[in-house]
N, C-alpha and C positions, 0 to 999 in steps of 0.2 A: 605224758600228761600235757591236756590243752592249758597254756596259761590263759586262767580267764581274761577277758575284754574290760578295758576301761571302766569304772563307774560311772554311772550319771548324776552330776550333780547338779540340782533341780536348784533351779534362783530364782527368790519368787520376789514381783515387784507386785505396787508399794513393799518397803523393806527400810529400817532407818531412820535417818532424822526426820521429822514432824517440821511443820511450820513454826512449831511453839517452841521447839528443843532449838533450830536451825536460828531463831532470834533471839533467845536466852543467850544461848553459847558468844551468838555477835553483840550481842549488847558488853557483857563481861569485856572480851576481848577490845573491840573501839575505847573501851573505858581508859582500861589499859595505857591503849595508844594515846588517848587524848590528857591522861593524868599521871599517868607514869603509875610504876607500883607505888607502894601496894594499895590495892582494890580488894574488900571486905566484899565477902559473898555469904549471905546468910543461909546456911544450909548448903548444899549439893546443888547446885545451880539445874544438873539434871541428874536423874540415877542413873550414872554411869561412871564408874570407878577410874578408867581408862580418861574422860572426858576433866574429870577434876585434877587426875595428876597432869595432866596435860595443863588444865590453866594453870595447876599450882610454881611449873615451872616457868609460865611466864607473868610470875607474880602475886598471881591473887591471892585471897590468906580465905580459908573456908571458916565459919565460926558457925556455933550454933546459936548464939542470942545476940544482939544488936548492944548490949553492955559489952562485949567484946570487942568492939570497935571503939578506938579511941578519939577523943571529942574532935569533930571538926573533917573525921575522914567521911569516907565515899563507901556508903554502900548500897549490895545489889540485892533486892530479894529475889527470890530464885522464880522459877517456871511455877512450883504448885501453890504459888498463892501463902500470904501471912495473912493474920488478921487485923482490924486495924488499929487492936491495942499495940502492935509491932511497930507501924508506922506513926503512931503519937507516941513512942518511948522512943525513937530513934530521931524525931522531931524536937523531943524534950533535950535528947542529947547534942543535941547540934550539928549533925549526920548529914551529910550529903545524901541524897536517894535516888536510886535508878531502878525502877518497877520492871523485872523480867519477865513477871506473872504469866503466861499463857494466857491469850483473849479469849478461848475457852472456858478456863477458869473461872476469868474475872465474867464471864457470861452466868455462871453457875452462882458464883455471888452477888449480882445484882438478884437473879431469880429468888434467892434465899434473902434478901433484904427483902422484895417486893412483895412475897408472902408473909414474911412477919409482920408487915405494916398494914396486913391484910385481917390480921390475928387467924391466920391458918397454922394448926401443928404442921410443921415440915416433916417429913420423914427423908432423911438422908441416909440413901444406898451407897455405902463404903463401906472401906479397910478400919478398924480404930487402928489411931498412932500413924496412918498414914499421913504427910506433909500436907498434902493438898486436902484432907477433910478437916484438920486439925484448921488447916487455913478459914475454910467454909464455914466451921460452926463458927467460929470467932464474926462474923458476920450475923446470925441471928441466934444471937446466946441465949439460951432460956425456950428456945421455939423450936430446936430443932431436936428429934429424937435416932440416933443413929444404928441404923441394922445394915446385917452384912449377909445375911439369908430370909429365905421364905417360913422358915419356921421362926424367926426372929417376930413374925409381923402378929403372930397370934398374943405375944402379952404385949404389945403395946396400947399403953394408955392415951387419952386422948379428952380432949376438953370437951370438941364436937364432934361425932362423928361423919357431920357433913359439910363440915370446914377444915379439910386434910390435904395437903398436897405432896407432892414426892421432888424429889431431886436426886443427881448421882455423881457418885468421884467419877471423873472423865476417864479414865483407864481400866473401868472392868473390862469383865467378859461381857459382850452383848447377851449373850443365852443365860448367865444370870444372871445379871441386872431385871433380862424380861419375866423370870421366874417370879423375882422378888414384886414385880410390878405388879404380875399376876393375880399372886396372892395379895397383895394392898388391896388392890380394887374388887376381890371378892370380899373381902372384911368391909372396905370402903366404897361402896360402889359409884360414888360424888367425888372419889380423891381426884384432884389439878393437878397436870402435869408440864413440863416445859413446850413449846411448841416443836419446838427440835428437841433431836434426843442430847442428852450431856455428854453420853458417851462420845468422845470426841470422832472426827472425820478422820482421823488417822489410823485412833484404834480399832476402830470397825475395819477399816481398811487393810490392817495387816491381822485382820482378823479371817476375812476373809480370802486372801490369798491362804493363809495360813491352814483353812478347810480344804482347799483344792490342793493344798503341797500334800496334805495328809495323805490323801485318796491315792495318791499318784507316787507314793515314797515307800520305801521300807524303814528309816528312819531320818525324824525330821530332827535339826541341830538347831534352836533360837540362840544368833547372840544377842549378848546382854545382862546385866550384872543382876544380883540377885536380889538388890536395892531394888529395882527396877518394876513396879507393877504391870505396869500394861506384857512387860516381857515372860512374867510369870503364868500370865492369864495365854498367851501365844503357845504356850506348853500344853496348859491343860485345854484348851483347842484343840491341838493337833492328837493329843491322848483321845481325846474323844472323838474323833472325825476318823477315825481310820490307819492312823500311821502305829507302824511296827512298834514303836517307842520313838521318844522324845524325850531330850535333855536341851536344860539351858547351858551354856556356856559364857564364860567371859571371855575368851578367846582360843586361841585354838591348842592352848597350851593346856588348856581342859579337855581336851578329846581323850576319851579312853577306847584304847586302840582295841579291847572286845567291843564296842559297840558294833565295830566295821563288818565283823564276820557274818558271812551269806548274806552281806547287804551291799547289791546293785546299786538301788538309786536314794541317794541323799538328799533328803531334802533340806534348803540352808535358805533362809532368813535372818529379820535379828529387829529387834525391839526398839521405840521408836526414839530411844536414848541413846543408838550404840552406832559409834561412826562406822561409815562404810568400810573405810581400812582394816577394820577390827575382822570384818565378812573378808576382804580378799584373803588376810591371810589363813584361813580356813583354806578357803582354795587353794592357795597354795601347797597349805601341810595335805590336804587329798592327792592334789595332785602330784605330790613328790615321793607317794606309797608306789612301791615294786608296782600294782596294779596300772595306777593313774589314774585319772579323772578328766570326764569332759564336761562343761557345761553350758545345759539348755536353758535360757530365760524360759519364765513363767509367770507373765505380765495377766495380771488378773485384773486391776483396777489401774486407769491412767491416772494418776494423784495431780493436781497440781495445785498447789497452794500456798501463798502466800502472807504473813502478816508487814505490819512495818511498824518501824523503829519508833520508842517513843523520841517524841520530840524534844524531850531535856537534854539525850547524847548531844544536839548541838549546842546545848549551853555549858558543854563541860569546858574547863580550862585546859589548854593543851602545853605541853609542859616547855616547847623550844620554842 
């Protein structure tokens, strides 16, 4: 019997941290350094499971409401945006604040103040109970009506139907965000849109490496926790673009070793929350099967993007 030849395992770039997640995580951390623990982080700073126990070892304390921090400490809201009754209750309590918001985000809620002062119904394309729309409506309370499909758009109601505009959570799926678009603007044929899309530069981004992994795999692996929206929507991408099967994982200690049989070429990315290390050691556990594994980059998009730091990090107090 021939022993089969090595697997290929297909690495597809963009893959990973985001410019938004990459200065979240740095924001917490410098905090850190400059105030010593502990540092209050409201919510999951980013959805990644792996990424929080990691701060939480070097100190930060996660809370779910801003009454959980005690008077006078330092806290962070996270990457998907609070509303800004969060930031007068945390104002009220006497709260240090460090904004980690995503400029994405905070792009998406300017756009949703700026229609409401507009007197346009918003229609907001999201997840309910996701972090970051929970964020958004709190920005135009009362104006925004929230759907998460195309058949969602036929009962909504509306004041005018030629004063409607749209918005969207930054991590769907491109393909249905436009579905839902679709359908608005046959019901609304006047609906306003952003000039750019919401869906952020990254999502799209590991969206579309994610179509060409499909085509070219037998089965594709997304790391990334199952918090994790945009990594969710990277699944059913790949489900639908052509690949054998597709599972998220949180690491590689999730791999279920039927996946592997009669399957050549793997394809491995990972959602825009999940550290790189989390992808090597995938590699690793492939490459240490009887078989082995070799692998080919699959650079689809050059990404390079940047945000920077708020400027309050330098007013923090450093602790030596």
């Amino acid at each position: 019997m021939v022993d089969a030849p090595p697997r290929t395992i297909l690495l597809a770039a963009p893959r990973g941290f985001c410019a938004g997640v990459d200065r979240a995580i740095k924001i917490v951390e410098l905090a850190l350094e400059a105030c010593g623990p502990p540092v209050y982080v409201r919510h999951a700073i980013v959805h990644n499971t792996h990424v929080v126990a990691d701060l939480e070892t070097k100190g930060a304390v996660f809370v779910e409401h801003e009454d959980d921090v005690p008077e006078g400490g330092l806290v962070v809201f996270s990457a998907h945006g609070v509303p800004p009754q969060v930031r007068e209750r945390a104002q009220a309590l006497g709260l240090q604040m460090l904004d980690a918001t995503c400029p994405l985000v905070t792009k998406v809620h300017y756009e949703a103040r700026h229609y409401a002062e507009q007197d346009y119904d918003i229609v907001l394309i999201g997840h309910e109970g996701h972090q970051e729309v929970i964020g958004t409506m709190g920005h135009a309370p009362g104006a925004i009506h929230l759907v998460e499909t195309a058949e969602d758009i036929g009962s909504l109601s509306v004041r005018d139907p030629d004063r409607v505009a749209y918005i969207s959570q930054t991590t769907l799926s491109v393909d249905d965000a436009n579905r839902v678009i679709r359908a608005l603007k046959e019901r609304f044929p006047n609906a306003r849109g952003p000039r750019g899309d919401d869906i952020c530069y990254a999502t799209q981004n590991r969206q579309d490496a994610t179509r060409v992994l499909a085509q070219r795999s037998d089965l594709v692996l997304v790391v990334g926790s199952d918090t994790s929206s945009n990594s969710k929507r990277m699944v059913e991408v790949a489900r639908d673009h052509g690949a054998g099967a597709a599972y998220l994982i949180d690491d590689a200690g999730a791999i279920d070793p039927q996946w592997l049989a009669g399957v050549d070429t793997v394809g491995l990315t990972s959602g825009a929350s999940a550290p790189d290390l989390l992808v090597q050691g995938v590699i690793d556990a492939l490459q240490a099967l009887p078989r082995g594994a070799r692998v080919e980059p699959l650079e689809v998009v050059d990404e390079q993007m940047h945000f920077a730091l708020p400027a309050a990090l330098h007013r923090l107090p450093l602790t030596n």
